[in-house]
C-alpha positions as CSV (number, residue, x, y, z in Angstrom):
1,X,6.6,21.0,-3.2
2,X,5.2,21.3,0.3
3,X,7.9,19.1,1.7
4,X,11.1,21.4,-0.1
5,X,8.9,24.5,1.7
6,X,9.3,23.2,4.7
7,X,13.1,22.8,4.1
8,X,13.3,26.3,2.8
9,X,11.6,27.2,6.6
10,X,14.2,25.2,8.2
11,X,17.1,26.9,6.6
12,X,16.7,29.8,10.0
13,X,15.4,27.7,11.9
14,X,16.6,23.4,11.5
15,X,14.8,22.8,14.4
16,X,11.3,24.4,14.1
17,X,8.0,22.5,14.1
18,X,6.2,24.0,11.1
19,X,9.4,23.6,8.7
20,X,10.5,20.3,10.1
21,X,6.9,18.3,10.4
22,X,6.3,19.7,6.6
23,X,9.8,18.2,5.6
24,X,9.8,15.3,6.9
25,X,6.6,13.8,6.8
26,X,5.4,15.2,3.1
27,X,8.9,14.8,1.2
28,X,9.3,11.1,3.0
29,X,6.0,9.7,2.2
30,X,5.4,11.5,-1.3
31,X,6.5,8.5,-3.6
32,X,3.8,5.9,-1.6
33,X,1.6,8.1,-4.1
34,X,3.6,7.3,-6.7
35,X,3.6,3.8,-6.5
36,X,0.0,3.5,-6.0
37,X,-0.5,4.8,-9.7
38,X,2.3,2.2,-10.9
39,X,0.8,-0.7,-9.0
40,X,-2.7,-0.2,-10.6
41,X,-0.9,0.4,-14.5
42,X,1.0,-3.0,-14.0
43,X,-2.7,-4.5,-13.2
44,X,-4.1,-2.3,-16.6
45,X,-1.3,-3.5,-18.7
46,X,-1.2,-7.3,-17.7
47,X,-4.9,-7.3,-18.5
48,X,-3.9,-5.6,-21.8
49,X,-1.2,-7.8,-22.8
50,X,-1.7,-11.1,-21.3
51,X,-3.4,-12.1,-18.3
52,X,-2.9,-15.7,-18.7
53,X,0.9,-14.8,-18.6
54,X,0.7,-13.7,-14.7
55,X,1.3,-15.5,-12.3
56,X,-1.7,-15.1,-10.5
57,X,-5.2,-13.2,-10.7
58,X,-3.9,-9.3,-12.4
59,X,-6.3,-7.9,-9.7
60,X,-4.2,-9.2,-7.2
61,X,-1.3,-6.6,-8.7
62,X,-3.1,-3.8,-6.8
63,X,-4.7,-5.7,-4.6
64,X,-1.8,-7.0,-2.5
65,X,0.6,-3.5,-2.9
66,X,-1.9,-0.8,-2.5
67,X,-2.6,-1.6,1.1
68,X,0.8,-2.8,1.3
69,X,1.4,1.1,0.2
70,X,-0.5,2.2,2.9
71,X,0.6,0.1,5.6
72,X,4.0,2.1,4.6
73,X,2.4,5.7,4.3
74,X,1.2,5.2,7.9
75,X,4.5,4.0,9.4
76,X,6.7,6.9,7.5
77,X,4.0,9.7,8.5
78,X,3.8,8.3,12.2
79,X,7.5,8.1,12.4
80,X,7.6,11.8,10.8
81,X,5.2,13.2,13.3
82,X,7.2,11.9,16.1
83,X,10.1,12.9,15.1
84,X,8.8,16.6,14.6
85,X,7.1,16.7,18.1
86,X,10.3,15.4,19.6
87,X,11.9,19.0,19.5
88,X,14.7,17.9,21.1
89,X,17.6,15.7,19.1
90,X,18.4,13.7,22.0
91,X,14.9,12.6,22.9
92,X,13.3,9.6,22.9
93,X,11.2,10.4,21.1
94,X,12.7,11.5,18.1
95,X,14.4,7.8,18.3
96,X,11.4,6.2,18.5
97,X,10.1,8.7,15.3
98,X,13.3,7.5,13.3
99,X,12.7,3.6,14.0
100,X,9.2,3.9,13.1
101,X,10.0,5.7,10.0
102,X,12.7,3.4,9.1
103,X,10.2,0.5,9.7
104,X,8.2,2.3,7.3
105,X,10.8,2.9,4.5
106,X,12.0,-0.4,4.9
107,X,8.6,-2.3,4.6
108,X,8.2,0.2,1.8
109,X,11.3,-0.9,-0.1
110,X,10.5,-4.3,0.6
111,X,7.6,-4.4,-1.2
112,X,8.6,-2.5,-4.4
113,X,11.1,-5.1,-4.7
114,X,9.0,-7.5,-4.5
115,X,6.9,-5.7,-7.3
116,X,9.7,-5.2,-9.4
117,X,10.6,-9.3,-9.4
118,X,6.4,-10.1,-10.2
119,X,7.0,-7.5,-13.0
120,X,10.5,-8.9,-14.6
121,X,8.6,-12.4,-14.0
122,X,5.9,-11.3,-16.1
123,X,7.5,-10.0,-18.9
124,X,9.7,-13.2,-18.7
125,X,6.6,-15.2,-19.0
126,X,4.9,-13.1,-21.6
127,X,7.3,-13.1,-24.1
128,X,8.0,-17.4,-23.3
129,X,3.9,-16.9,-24.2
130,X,4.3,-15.2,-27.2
131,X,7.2,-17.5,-28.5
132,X,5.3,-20.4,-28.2
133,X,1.7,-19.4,-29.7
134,X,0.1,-19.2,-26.0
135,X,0.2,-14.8,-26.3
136,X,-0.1,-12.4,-28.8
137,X,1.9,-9.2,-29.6
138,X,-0.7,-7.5,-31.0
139,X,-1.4,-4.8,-28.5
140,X,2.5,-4.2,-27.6
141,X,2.9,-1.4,-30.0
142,X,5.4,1.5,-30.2
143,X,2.9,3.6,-28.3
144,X,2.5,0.9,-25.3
145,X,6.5,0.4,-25.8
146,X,6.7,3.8,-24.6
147,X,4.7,3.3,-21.9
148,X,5.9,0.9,-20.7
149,X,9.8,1.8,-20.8
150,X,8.9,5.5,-18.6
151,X,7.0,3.0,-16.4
152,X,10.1,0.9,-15.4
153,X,12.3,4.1,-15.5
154,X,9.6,5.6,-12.7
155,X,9.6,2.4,-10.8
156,X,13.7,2.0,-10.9
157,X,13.8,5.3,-9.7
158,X,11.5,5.7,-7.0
159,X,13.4,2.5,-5.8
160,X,16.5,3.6,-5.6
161,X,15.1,6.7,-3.6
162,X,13.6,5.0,-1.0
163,X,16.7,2.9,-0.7
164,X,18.9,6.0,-0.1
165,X,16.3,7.6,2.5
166,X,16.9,4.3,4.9
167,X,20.6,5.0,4.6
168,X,20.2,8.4,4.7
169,X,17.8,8.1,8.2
170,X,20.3,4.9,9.3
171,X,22.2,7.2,12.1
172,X,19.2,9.3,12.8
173,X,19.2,13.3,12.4
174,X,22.1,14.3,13.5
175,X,24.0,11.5,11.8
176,X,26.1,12.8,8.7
177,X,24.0,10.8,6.0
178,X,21.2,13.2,6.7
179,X,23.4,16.8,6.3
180,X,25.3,15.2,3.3
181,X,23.1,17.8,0.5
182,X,25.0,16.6,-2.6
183,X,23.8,13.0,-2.0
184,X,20.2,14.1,-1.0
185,X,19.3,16.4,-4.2
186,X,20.9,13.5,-6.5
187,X,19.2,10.2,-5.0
188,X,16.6,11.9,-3.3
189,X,15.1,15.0,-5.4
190,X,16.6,13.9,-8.7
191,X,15.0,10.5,-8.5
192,X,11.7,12.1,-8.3
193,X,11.9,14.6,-10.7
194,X,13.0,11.6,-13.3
195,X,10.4,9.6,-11.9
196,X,7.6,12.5,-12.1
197,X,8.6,13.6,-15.9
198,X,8.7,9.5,-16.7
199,X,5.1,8.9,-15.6
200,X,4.2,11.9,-17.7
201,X,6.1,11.0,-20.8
202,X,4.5,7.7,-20.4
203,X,1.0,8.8,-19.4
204,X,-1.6,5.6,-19.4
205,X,-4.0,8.0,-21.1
206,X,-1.3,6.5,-24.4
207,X,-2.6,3.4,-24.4
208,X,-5.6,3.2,-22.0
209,X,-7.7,5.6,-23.3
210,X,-11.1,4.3,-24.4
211,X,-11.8,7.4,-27.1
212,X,-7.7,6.3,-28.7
213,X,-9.2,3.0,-28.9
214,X,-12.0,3.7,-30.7
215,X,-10.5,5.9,-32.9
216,X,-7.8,3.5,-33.7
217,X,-10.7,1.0,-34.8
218,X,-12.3,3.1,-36.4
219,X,-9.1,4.4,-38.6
220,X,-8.6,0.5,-39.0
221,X,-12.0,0.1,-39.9
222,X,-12.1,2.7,-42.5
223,X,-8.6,1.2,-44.4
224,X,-10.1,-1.8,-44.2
225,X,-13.5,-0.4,-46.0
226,X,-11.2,1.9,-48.5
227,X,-9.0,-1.4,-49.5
228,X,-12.4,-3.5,-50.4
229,X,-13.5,-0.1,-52.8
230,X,-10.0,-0.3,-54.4
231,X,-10.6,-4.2,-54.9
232,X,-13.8,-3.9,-56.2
């Protein structure tokens, strides 16, 4: 929201400090947020499902990407900065902003691929587990079905956004990527709206919540308790 203000600012003014360093630094690094929160669910839900399914310790989930994350969050808001201070399109300056937020968007990308391969690996592996006895299917519900599909939908998304912002940043800011607005509100802002509604559809507090747990045992607990009465 801060980041479309500052692009609202720019509309009288493209190159202006207040509209341009609010742009381009908050709506480029906004999804490292993002995939902070997914990192740390896939590291929940492996622990859930199946930890012996992983192919290493779950911790190591977050572990690894979070500072992976912001590694990329400094690069993009560095490379933003400079590029805002440049003031002048033909500066060096603003060349050396747009490599360093490249570097960041690329490093960024990078490692949400890699994410996205340790998570199709894991599900590959978890349901070889349950097939052959090793897992259990127990705690894969409708409810953590859900969850998990929203998940992958946020995850796809937010990929394929930072994908387009390297292409879209490739020739700089005066390139014709960057003033193409059909492309930007459809790969850009449309991407992150899906991915924003998916993590809310598919909010953790489904299937992570410690009070839906106990209340799920204790509804189980109390069938259980009603079928013995009925037997007796």
């Amino acid at each position: 929201m801060i980041g479309y203000g500052g692009r609202i600012l720019m509309y009288q003014d493209p190159w202006g400090f207040n509209g341009f360093i609010l742009q381009i630094v908050c709506i480029t690094i906004a999804p490292v947020f993002l995939t902070a929160a997914i990192y740390l669910q896939l590291y929940k839900s492996v622990l859930k499902l199946s930890p012996s399914s992983a192919l290493f310790k779950p911790a190591l989930y977050y572990q690894i990407f979070i500072p992976c994350d912001v590694v990329s969050l400094v690069l993009q808001a560095a490379g933003g900065a400079m590029s805002a201070q440049s003031g002048d399109g033909d500066s060096k300056t603003l060349k050396y902003g747009v490599d360093i937020g490249l570097a960041g968007l690329s490093f960024q990308v990078i490692c949400l691929f890699a994410f996205i391969v340790l998570c199709a690996h894991f599900a590959w592996s978890y349901w070889s587990d349950i097939k052959t006895g090793k897992a259990s299917a127990a705690s894969l519900d409708g409810r953590f079905k859900i969850f998990l599909a929203f998940l992958t939908l946020s995850t796809i998304t937010i990929f394929i956004r930072c994908a387009y912002r390297i292409y879209e940043l490739s020739d700089g800011y005066g390139g014709e990527a960057i003033h193409d607005q059909p492309t930007f509100i459809g790969l850009e802002s449309v991407m992150i709206i899906i991915s924003i509604f998916s993590l809310n559809i598919g909010h953790p507090g489904l299937v992570f919540d410690p009070r839906r747990s106990n209340a799920s045992s204790s509804a189980k607990s109390g069938q259980e308790v009603e079928k013995d009465d009925v037997m007796a």
